[in-house]
PyMOL Python script that loads the backbone (N, CA, C, O; Angstrom):
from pymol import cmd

cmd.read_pdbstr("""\
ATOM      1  N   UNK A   1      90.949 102.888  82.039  1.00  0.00           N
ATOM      2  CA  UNK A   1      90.097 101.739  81.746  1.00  0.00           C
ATOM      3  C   UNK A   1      89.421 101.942  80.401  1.00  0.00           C
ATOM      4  O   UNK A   1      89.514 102.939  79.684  1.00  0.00           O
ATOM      5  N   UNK A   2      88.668 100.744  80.157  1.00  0.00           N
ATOM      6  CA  UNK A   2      88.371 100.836  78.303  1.00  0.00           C
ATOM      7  C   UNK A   2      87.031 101.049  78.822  1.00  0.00           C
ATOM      8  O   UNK A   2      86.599 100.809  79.950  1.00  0.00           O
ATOM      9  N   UNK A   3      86.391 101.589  77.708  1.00  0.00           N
ATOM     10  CA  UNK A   3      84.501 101.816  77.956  1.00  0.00           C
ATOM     11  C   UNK A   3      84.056 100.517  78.566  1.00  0.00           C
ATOM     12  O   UNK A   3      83.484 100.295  79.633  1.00  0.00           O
ATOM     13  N   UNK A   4      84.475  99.704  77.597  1.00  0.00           N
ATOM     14  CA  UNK A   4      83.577  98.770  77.657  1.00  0.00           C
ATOM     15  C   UNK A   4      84.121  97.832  79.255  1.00  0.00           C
ATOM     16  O   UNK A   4      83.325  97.068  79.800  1.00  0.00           O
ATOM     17  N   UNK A   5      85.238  98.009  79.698  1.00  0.00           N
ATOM     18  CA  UNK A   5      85.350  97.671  81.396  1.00  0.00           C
ATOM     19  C   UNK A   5      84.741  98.537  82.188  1.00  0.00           C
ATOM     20  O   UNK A   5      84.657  98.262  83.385  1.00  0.00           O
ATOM     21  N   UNK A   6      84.340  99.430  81.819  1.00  0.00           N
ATOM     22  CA  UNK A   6      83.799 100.728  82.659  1.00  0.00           C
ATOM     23  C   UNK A   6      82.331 100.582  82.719  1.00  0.00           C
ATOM     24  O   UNK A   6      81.613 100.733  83.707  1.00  0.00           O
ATOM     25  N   UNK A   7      82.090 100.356  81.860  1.00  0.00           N
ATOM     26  CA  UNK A   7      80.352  99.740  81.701  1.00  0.00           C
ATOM     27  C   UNK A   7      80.136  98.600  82.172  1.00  0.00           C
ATOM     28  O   UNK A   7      79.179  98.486  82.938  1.00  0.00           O
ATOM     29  N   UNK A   8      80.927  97.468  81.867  1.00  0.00           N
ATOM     30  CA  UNK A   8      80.882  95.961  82.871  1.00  0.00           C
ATOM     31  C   UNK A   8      81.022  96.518  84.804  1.00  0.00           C
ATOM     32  O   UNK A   8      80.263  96.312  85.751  1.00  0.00           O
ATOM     33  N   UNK A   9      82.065  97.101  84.724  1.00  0.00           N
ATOM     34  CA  UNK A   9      82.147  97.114  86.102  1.00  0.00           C
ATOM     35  C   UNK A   9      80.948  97.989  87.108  1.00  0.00           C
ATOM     36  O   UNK A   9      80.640  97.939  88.299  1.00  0.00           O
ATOM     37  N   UNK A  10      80.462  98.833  85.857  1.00  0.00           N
ATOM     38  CA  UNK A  10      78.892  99.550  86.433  1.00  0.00           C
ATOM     39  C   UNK A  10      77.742  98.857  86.952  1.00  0.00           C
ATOM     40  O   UNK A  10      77.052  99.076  87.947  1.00  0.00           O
ATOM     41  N   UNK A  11      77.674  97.756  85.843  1.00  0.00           N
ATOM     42  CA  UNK A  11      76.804  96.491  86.182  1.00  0.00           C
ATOM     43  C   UNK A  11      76.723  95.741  87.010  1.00  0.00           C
ATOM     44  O   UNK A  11      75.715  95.333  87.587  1.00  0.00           O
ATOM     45  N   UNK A  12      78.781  95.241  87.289  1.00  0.00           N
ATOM     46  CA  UNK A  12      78.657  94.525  88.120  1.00  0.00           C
ATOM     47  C   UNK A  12      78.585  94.652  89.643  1.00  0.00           C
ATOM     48  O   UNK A  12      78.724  93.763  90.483  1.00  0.00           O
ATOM     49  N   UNK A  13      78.369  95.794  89.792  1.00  0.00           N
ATOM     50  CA  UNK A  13      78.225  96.844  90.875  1.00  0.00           C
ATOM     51  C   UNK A  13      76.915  97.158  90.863  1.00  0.00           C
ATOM     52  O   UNK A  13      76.479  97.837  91.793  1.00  0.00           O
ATOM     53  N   UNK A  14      76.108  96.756  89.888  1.00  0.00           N
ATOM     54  CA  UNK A  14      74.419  96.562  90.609  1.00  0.00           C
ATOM     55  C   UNK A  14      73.636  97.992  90.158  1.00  0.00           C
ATOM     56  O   UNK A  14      72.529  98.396  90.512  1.00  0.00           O
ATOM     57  N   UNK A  15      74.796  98.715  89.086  1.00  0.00           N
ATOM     58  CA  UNK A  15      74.306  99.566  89.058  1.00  0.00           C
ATOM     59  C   UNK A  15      74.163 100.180  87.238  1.00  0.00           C
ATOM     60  O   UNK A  15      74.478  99.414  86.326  1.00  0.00           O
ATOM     61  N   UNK A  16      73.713 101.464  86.978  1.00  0.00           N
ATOM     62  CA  UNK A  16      73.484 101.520  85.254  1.00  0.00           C
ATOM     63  C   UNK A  16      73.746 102.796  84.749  1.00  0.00           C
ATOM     64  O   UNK A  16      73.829 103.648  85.633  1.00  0.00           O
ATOM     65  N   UNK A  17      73.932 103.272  83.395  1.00  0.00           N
ATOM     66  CA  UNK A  17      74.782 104.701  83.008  1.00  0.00           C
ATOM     67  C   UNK A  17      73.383 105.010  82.800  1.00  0.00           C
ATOM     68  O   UNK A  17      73.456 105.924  81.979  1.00  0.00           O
ATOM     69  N   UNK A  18      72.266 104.835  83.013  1.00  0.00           N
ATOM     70  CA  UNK A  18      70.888 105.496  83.819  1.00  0.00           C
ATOM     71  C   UNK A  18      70.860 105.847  85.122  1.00  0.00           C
ATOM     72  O   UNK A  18      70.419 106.931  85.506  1.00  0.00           O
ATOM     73  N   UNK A  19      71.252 105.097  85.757  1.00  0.00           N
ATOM     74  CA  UNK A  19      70.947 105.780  87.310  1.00  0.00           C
ATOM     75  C   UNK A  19      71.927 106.813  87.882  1.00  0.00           C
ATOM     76  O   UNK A  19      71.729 107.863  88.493  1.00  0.00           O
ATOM     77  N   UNK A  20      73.563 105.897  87.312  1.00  0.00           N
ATOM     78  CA  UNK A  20      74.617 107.440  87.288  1.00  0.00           C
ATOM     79  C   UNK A  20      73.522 108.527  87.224  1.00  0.00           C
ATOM     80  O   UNK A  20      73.165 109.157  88.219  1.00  0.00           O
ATOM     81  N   UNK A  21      72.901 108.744  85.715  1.00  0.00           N
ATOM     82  CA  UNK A  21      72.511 109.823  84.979  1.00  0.00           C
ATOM     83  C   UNK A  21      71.579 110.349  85.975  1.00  0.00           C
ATOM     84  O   UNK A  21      71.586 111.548  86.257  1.00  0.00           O
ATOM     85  N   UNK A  22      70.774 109.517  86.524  1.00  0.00           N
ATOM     86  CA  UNK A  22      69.516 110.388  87.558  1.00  0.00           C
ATOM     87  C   UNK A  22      70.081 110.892  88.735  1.00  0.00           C
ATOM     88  O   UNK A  22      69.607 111.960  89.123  1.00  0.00           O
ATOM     89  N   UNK A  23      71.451 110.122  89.752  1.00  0.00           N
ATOM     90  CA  UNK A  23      71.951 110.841  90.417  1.00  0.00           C
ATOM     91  C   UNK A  23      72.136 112.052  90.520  1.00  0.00           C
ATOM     92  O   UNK A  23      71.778 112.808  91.423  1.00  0.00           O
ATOM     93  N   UNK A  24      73.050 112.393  89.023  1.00  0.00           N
ATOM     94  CA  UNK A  24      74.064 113.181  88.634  1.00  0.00           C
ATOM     95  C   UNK A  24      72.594 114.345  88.016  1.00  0.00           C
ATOM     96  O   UNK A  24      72.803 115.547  87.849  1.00  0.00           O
ATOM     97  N   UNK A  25      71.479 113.836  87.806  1.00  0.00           N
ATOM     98  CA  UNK A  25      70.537 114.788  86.896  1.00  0.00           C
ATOM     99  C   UNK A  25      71.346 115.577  85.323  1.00  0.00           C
ATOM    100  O   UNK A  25      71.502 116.754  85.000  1.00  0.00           O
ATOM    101  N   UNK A  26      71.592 114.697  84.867  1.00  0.00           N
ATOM    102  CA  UNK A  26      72.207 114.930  83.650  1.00  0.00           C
ATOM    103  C   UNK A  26      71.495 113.242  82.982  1.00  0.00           C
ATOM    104  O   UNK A  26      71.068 112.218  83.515  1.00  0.00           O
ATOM    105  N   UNK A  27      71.751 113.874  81.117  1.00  0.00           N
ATOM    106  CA  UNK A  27      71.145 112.660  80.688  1.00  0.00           C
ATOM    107  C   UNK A  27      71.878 111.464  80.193  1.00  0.00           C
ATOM    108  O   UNK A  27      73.023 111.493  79.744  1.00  0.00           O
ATOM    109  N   UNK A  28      71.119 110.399  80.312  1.00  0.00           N
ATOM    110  CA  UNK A  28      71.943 108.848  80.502  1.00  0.00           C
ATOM    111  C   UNK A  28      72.970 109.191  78.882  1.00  0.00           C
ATOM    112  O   UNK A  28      74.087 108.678  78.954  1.00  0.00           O
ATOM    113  N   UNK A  29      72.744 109.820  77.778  1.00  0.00           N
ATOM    114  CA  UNK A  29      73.551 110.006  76.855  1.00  0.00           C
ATOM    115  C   UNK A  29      75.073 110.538  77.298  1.00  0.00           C
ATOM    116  O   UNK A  29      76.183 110.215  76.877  1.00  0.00           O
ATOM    117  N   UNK A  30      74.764 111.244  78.060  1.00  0.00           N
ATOM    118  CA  UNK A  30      76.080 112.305  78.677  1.00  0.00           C
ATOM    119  C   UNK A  30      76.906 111.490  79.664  1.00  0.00           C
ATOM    120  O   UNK A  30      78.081 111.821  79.825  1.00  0.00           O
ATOM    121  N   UNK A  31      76.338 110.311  80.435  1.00  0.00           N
ATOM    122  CA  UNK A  31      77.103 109.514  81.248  1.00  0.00           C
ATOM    123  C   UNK A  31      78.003 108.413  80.195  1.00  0.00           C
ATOM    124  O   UNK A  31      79.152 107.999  80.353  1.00  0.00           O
ATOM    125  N   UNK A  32      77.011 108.114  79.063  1.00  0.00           N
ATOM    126  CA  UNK A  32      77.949 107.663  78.049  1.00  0.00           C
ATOM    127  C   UNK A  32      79.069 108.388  76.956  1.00  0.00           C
ATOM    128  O   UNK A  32      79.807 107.655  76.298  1.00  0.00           O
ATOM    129  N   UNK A  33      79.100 109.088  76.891  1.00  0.00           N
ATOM    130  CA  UNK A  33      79.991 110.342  76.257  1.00  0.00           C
ATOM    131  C   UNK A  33      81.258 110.521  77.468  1.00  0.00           C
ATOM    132  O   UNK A  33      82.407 110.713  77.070  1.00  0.00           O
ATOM    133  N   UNK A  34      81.022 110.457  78.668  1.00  0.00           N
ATOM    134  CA  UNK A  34      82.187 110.755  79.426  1.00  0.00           C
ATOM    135  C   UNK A  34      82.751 109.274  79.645  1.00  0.00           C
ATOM    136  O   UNK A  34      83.960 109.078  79.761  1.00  0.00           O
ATOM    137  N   UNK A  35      81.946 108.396  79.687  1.00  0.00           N
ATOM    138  CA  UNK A  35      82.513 106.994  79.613  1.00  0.00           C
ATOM    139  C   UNK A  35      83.289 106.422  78.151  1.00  0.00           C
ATOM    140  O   UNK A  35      84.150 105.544  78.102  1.00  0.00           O
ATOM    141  N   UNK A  36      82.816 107.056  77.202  1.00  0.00           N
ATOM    142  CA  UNK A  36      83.786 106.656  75.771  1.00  0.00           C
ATOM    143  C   UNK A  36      84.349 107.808  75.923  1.00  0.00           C
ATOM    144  O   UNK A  36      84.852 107.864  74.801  1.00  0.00           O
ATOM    145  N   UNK A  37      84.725 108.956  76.515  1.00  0.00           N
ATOM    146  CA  UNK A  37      85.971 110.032  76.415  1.00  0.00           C
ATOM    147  C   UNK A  37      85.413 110.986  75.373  1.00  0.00           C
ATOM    148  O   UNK A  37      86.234 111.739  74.849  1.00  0.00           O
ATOM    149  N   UNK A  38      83.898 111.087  74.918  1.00  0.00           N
ATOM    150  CA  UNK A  38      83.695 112.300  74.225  1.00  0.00           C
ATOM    151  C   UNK A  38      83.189 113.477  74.992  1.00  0.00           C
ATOM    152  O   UNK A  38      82.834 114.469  74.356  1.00  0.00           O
ATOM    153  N   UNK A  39      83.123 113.468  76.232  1.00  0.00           N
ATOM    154  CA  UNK A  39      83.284 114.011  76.754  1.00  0.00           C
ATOM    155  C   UNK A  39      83.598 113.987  78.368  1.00  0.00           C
ATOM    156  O   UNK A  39      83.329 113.105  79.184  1.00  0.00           O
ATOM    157  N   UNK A  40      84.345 115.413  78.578  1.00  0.00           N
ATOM    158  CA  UNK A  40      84.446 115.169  80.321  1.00  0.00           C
ATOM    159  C   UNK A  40      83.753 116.272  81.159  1.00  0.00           C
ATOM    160  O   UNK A  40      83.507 117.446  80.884  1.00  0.00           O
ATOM    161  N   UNK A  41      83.473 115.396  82.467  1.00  0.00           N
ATOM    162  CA  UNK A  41      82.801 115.754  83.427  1.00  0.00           C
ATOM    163  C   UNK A  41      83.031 115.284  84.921  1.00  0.00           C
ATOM    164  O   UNK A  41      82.630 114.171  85.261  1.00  0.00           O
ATOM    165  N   UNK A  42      83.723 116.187  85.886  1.00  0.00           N
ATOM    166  CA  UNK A  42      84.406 115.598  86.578  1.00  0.00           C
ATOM    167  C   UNK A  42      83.570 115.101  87.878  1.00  0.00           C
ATOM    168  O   UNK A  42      83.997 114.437  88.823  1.00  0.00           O
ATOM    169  N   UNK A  43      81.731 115.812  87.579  1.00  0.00           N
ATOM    170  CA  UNK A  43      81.442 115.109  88.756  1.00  0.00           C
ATOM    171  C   UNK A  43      80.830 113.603  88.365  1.00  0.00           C
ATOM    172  O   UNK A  43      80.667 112.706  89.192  1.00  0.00           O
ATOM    173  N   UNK A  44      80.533 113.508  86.987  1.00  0.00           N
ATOM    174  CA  UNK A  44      80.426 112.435  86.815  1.00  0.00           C
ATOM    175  C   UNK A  44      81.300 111.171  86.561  1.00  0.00           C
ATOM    176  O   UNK A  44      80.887 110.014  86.481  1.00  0.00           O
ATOM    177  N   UNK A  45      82.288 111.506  86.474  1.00  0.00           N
ATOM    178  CA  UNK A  45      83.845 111.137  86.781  1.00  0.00           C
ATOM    179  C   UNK A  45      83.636 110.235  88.141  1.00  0.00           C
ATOM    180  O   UNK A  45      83.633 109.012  88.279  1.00  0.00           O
ATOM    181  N   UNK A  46      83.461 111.305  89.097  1.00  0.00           N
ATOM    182  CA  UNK A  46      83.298 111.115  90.818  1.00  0.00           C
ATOM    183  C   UNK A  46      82.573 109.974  90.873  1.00  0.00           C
ATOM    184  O   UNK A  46      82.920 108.851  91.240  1.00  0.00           O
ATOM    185  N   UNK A  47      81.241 110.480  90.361  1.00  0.00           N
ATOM    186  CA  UNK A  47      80.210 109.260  90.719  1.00  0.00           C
ATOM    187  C   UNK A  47      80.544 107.768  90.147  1.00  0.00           C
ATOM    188  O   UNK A  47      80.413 106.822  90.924  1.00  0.00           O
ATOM    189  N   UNK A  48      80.907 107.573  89.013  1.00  0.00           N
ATOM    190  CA  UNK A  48      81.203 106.301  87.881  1.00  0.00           C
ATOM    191  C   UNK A  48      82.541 105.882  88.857  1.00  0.00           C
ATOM    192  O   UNK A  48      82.922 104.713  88.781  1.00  0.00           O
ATOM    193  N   UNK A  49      83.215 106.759  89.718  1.00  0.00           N
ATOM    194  CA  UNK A  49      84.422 105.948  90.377  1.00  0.00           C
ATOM    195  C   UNK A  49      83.697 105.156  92.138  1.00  0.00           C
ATOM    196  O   UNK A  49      83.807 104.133  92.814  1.00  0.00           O
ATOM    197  N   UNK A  50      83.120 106.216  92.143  1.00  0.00           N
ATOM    198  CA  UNK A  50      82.090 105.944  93.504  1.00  0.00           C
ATOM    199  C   UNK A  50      81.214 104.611  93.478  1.00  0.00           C
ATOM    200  O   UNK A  50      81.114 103.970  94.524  1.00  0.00           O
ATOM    201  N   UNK A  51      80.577 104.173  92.321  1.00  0.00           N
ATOM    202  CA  UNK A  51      80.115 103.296  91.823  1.00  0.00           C
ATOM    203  C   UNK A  51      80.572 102.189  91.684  1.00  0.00           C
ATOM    204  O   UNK A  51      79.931 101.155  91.875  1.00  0.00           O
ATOM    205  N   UNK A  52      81.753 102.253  91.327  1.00  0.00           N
ATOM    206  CA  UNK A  52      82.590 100.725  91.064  1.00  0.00           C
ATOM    207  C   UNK A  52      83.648 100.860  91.646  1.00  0.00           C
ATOM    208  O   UNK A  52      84.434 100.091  91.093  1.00  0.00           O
ATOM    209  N   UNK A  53      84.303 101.558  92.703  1.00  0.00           N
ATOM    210  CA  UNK A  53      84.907 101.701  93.809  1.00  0.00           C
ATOM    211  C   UNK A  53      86.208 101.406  93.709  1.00  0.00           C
ATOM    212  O   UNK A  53      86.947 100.633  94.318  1.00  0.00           O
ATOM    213  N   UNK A  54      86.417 102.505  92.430  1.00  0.00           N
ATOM    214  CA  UNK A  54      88.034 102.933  91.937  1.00  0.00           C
ATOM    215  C   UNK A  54      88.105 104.068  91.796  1.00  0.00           C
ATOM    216  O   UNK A  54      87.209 104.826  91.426  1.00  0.00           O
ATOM    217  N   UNK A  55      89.561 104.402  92.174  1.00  0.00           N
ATOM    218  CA  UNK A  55      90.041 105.258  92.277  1.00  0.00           C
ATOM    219  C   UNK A  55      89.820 106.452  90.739  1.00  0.00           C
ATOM    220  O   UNK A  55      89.616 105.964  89.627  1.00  0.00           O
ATOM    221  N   UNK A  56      89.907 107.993  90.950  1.00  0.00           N
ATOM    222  CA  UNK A  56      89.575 108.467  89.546  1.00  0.00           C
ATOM    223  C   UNK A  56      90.688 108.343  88.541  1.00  0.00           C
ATOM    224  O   UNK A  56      90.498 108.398  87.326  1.00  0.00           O
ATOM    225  N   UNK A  57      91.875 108.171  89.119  1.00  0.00           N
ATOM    226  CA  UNK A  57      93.204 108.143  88.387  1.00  0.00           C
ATOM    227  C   UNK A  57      93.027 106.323  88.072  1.00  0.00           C
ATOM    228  O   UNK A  57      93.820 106.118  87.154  1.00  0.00           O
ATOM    229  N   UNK A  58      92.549 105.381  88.328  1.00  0.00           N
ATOM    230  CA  UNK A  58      92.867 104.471  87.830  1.00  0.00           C
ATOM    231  C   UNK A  58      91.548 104.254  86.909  1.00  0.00           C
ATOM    232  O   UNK A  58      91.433 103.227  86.239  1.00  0.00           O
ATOM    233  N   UNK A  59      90.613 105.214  86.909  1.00  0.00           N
ATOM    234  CA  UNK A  59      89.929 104.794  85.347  1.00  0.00           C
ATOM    235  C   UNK A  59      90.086 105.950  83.978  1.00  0.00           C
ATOM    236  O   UNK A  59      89.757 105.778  82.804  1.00  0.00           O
ATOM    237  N   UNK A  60      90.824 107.375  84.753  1.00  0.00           N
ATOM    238  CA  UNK A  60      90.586 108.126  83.737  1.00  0.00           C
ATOM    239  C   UNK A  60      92.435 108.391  83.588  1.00  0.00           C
ATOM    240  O   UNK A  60      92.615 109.329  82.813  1.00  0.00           O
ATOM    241  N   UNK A  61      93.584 107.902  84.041  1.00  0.00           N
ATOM    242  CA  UNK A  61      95.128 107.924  83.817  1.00  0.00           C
ATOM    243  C   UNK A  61      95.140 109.600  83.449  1.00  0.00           C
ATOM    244  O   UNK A  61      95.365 110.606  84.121  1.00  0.00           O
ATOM    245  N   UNK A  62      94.894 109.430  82.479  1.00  0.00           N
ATOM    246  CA  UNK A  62      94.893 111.321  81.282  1.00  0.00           C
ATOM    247  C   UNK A  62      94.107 111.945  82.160  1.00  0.00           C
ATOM    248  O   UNK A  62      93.670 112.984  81.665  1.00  0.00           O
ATOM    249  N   UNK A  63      93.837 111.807  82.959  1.00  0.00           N
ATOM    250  CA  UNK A  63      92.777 113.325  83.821  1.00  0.00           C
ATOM    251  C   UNK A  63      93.285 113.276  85.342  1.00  0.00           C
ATOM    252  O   UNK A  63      93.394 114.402  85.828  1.00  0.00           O
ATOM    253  N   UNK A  64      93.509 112.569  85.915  1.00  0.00           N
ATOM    254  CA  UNK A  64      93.944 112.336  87.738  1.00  0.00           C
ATOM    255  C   UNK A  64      95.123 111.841  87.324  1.00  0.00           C
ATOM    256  O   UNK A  64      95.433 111.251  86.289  1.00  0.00           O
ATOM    257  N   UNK A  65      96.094 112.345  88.823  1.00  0.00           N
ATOM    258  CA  UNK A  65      96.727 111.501  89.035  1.00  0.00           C
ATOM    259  C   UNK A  65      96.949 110.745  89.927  1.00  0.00           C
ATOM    260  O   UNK A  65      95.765 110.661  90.253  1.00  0.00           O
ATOM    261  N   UNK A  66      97.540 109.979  90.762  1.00  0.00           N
ATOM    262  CA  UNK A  66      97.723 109.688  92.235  1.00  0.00           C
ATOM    263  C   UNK A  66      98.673 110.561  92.612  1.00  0.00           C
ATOM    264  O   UNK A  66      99.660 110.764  91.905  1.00  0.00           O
ATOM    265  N   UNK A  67      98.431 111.295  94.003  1.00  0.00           N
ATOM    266  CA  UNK A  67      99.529 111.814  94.495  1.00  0.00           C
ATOM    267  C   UNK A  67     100.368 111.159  95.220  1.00  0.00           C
ATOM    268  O   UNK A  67      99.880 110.267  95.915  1.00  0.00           O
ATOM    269  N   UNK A  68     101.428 111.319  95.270  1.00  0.00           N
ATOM    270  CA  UNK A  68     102.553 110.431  95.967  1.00  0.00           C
ATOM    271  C   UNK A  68     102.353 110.705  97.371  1.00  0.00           C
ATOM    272  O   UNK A  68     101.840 111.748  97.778  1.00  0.00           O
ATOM    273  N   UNK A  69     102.826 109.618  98.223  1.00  0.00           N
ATOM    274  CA  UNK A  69     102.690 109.626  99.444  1.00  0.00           C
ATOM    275  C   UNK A  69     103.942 110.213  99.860  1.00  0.00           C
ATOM    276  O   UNK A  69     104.895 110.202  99.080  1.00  0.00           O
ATOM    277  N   UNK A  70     104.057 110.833 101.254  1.00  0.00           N
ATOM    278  CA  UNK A  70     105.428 110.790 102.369  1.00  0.00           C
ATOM    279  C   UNK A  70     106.543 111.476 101.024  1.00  0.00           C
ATOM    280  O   UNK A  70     107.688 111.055 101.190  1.00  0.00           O
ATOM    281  N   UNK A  71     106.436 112.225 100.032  1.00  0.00           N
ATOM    282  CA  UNK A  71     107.275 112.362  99.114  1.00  0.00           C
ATOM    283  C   UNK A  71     107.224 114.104  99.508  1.00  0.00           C
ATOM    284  O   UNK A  71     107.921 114.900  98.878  1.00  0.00           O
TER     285      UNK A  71
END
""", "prot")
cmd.dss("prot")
cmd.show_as("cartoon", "prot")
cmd.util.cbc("prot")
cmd.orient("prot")
């Protein structure tokens, strides 16, 4: 996903790359850095997918993958 769908879909989920940040106790800068890809962090990864209730492979492709089923 692009930042800027990743940040809409935070919102539209009622929620903000502040409160990620207070969850996570890391600062709201650092929830934006893993959201534009300057940096990674996989529990904040977790949470930003937990949040807008996608999968981690369908917002980060280059970091998860899906594992195949029955294969």
């Amino acid at each position: 996903m692009h930042p800027a769908e990743i940040n809409c879909a935070i919102e539209m989920a009622g929620s903000s790359q502040s409160k990620i940040a207070r969850k996570r106790r890391v600062s709201p800068s650092m929830v934006n850095k893993v959201i534009h890809g300057l940096a990674v962090s996989r529990h904040i990864h977790k949470e930003i997918a937990k949040t807008i209730g996608k999968d981690l492979s369908e917002i980060w492709p280059d970091y998860y993958t899906k594992k195949a089923v029955n294969q």
